[in-house]
C-alpha positions as CSV (number, residue, x, y, z in Angstrom):
1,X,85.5,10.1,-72.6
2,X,84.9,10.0,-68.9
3,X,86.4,9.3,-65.4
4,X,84.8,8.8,-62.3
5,X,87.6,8.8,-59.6
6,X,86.7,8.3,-56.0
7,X,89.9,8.7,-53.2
8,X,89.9,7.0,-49.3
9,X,91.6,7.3,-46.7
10,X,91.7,7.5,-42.7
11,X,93.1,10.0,-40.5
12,X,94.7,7.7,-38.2
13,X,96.6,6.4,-41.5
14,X,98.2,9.0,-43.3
15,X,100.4,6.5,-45.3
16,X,97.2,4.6,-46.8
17,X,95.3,5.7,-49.4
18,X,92.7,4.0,-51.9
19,X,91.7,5.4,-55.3
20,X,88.9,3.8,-57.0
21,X,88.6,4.4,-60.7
22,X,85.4,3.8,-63.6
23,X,86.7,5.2,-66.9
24,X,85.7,4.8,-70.6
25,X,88.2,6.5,-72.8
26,X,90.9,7.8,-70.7
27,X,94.8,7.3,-71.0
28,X,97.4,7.8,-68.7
29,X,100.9,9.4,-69.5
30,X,104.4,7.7,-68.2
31,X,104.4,8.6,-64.5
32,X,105.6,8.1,-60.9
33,X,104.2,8.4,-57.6
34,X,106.2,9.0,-54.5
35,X,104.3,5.9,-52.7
36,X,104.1,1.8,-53.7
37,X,101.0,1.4,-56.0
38,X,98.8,-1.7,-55.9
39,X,96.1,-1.9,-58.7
40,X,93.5,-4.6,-58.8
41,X,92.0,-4.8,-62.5
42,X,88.1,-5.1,-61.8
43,X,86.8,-4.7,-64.8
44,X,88.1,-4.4,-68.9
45,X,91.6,-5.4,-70.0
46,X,94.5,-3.0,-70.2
47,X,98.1,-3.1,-70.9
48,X,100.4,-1.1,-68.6
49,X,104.2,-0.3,-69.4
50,X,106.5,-0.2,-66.3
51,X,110.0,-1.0,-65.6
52,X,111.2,-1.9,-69.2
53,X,108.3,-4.3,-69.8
54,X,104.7,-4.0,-71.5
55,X,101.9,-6.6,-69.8
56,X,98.6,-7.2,-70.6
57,X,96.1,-6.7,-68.1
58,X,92.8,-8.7,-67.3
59,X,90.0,-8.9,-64.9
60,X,91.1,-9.8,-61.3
61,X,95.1,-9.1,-61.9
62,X,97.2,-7.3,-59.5
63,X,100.4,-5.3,-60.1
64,X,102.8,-3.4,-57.4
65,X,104.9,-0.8,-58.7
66,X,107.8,0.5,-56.1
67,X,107.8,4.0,-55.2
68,X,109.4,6.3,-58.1
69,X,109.6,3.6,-60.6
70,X,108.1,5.3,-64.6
71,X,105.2,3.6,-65.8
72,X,101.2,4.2,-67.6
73,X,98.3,1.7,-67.4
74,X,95.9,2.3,-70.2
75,X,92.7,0.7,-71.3
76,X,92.2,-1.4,-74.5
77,X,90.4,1.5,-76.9
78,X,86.0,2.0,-76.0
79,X,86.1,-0.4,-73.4
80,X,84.6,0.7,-69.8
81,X,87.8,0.1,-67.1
82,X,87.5,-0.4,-63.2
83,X,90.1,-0.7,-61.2
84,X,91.2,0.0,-57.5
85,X,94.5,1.6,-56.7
86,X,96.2,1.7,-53.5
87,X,99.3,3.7,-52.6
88,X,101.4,2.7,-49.5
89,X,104.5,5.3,-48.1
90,X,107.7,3.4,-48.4
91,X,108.2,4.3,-44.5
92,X,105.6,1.8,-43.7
93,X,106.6,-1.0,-46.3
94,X,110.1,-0.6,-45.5
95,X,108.8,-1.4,-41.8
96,X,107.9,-4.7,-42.5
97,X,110.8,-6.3,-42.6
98,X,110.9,-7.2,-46.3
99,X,114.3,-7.9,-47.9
100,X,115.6,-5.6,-50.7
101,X,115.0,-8.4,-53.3
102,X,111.3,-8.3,-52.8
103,X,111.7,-4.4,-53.8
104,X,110.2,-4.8,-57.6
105,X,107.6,-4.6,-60.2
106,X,105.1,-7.4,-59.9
107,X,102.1,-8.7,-62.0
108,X,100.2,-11.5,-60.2
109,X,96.9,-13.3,-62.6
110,X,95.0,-16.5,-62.0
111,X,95.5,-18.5,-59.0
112,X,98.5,-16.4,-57.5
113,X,95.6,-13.4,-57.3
114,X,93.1,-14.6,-55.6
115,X,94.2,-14.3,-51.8
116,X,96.3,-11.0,-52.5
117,X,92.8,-9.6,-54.5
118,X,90.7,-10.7,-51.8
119,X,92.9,-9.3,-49.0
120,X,92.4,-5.9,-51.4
121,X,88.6,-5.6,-51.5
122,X,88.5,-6.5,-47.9
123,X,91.0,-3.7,-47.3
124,X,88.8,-1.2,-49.1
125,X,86.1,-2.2,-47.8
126,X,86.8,-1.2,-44.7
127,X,88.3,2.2,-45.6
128,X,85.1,2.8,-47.1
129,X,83.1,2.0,-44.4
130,X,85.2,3.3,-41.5
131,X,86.9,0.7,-39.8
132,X,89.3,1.1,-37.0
133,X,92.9,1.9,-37.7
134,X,94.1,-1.5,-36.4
135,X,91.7,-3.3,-38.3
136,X,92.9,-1.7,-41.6
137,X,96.5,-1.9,-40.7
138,X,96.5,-5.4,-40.0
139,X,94.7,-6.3,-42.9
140,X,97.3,-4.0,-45.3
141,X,99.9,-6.0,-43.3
142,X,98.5,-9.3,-44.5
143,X,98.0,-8.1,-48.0
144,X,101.9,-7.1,-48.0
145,X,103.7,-9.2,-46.4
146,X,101.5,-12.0,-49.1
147,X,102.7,-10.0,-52.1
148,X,106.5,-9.2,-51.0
149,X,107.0,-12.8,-49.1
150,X,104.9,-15.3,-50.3
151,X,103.3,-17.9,-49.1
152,X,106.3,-20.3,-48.0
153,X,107.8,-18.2,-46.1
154,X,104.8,-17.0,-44.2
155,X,104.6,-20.9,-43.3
156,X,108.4,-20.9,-42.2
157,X,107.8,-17.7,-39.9
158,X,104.3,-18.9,-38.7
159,X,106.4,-22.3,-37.1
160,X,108.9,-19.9,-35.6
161,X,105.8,-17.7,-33.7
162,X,104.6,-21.2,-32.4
163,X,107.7,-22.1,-30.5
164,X,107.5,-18.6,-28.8
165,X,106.3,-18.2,-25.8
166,X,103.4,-16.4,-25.2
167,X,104.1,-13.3,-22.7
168,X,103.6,-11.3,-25.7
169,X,100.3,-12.1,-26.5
170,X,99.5,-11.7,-23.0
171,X,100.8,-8.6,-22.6
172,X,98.7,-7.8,-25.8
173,X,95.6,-8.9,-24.3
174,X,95.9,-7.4,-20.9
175,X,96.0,-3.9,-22.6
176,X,93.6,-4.5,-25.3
177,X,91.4,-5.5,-21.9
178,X,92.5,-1.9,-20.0
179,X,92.5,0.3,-23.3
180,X,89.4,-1.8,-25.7
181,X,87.5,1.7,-25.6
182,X,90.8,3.7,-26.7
183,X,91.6,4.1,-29.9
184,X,94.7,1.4,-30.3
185,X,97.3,0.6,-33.5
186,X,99.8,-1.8,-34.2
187,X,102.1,0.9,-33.8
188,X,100.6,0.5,-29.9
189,X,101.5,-3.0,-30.1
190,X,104.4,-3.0,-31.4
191,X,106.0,-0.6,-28.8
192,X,104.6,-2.9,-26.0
193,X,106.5,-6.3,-27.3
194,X,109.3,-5.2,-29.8
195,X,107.9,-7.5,-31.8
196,X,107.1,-6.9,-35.9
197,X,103.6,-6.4,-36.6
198,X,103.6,-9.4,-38.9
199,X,104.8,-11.5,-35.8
200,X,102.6,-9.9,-33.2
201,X,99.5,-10.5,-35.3
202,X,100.4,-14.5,-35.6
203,X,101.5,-15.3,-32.7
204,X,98.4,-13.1,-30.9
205,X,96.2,-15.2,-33.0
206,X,97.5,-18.3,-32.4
207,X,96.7,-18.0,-28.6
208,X,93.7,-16.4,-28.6
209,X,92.2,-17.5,-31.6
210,X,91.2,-14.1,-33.2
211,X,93.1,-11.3,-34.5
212,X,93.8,-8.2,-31.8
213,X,91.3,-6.3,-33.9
214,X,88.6,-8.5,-33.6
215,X,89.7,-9.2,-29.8
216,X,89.3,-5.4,-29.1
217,X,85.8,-5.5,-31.0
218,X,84.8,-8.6,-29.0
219,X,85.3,-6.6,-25.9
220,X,83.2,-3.5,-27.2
221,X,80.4,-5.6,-28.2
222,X,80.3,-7.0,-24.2
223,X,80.5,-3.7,-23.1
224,X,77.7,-2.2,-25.3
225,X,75.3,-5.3,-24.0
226,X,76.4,-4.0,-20.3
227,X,75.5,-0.5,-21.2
228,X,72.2,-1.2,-23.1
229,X,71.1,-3.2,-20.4
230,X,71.2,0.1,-18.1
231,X,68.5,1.3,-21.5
232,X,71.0,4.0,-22.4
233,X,70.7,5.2,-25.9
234,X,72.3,2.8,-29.1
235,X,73.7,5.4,-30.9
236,X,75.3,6.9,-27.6
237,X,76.6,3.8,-26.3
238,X,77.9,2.6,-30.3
239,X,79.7,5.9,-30.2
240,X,81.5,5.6,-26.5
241,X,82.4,2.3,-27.6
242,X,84.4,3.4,-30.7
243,X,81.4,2.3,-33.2
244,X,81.6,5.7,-35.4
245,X,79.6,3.8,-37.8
246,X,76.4,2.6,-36.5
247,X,75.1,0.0,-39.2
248,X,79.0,-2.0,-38.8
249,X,78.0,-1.7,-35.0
250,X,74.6,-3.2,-36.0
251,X,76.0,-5.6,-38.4
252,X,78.9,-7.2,-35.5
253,X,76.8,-6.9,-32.7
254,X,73.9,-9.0,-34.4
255,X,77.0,-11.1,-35.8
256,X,78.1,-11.7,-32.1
257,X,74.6,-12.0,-30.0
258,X,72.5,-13.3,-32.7
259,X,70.0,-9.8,-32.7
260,X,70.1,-6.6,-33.5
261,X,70.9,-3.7,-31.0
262,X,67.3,-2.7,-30.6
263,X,66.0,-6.6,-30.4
264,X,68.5,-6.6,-27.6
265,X,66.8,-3.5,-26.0
């Protein structure tokens, strides 16, 4: 019987965290958490109990559980299980704009998985390795709005952003332009256009192509070439342009000029 339990999180998102679990052996009793609870089955089946119903579990299924709602996820018996958990505050779901009907117990396998499970490794793979708050929260936003929407309507909302005009996503570029060595969040964005973040995100992409993370990263990148130029120091100038990690600065900057910081240099 063993458990090797690993928690993430970031301290400019204190409603997100990510628990990732190896276990042989161990059971879980009938429980609640205060936050929504995604779990992405990685490896070994399982059967979880919540909400009146017993599911079976496999490799690459998902389930959201809403905040307070009684359940226990337990392994089939001497099997190794891996799965990643992630728990959302209600505060921030709630802020999505999501109709009360949405609010319930979900178990997503095969085909219906694989964007929603994809959108979850990506998620917590950048917790892991230190992304940006608005990289990680537009991501989560993605991965929700997926799970509690659907796909449909996500194509009925993207036609409505496409008849908008785009003074928002101006506005958003002019200050991603001003502030790209700031740290910035949707919660930034949001205030500047009263817009939703799910809407800001589309309709900032549709105009400039990119997402505002990637935009903000863009501009960081030209501004690190500027500064190596001058032969300043990579890790100084990865750090004063809000690189905290230096091998994802490495890894984007090669992605984006074609060589490494130091072939640059």
């Amino acid at each position: 019987m063993r458990s090797d339990i690993t928690f993430y999180s970031h301290p400019e998102l204190p409603f997100l965290e990510l628990k990732v679990c190896e276990s042989l052996g161990v059971s879980y009793k009938k429980h609640f958490h205060e936050e929504w609870s995604l779990g992405l089955i990685e490896e070994g089946d399982s059967v979880i109990w919540c909400d009146g119903q017993e599911v079976s579990l496999g490799r690459e299924d998902l389930l959201l559980i809403p905040a307070h709602m009684p359940h226990c996820c337990n392994p089939r018996p001497h099997e190794v299980w891996r799965y990643q958990m992630l728990f959302v505050q209600p505060q921030w779901i709630a802020g999505l704009g999501v109709e009360d009907s949405s609010m319930q117990f979900k178990h997503l396998s095969g085909e219906s998985s694989h964007l929603p499970a994809r959108l979850m490794r990506q998620l917590a793979h950048e917790l892991r390795r230190g992304s940006t708050a608005l990289a990680l929260e537009i991501t989560a936003v993605r991965l929700f709005r997926r799970l509690l929407v659907g796909e449909e309507h996500d194509r009925e909302e993207a036609a409505a952003v496409r008849a908008a005009d785009s003074r928002h996503s101006q506005s958003i570029r002019a200050y991603l332009e001003e502030c790209y060595l700031q740290k910035v969040t949707l919660d930034d964005l949001q205030q500047l256009t009263g817009l939703s973040k799910f809407r800001l995100i589309h309709l900032f992409k549709r105009d400039h192509h990119v997402p505002p993370h990637l935009y903000q990263n863009l501009l960081r990148i030209n501004y690190a070439k500027r500064e190596l130029r001058r032969r300043r120091p990579i890790a100084e100038v990865a750090l004063e342009a809000g690189f905290y990690d230096q091998s994802h600065f490495t890894r984007l900057f090669k992605q984006c000029v074609g060589v490494t910081p130091s072939q640059y240099v």
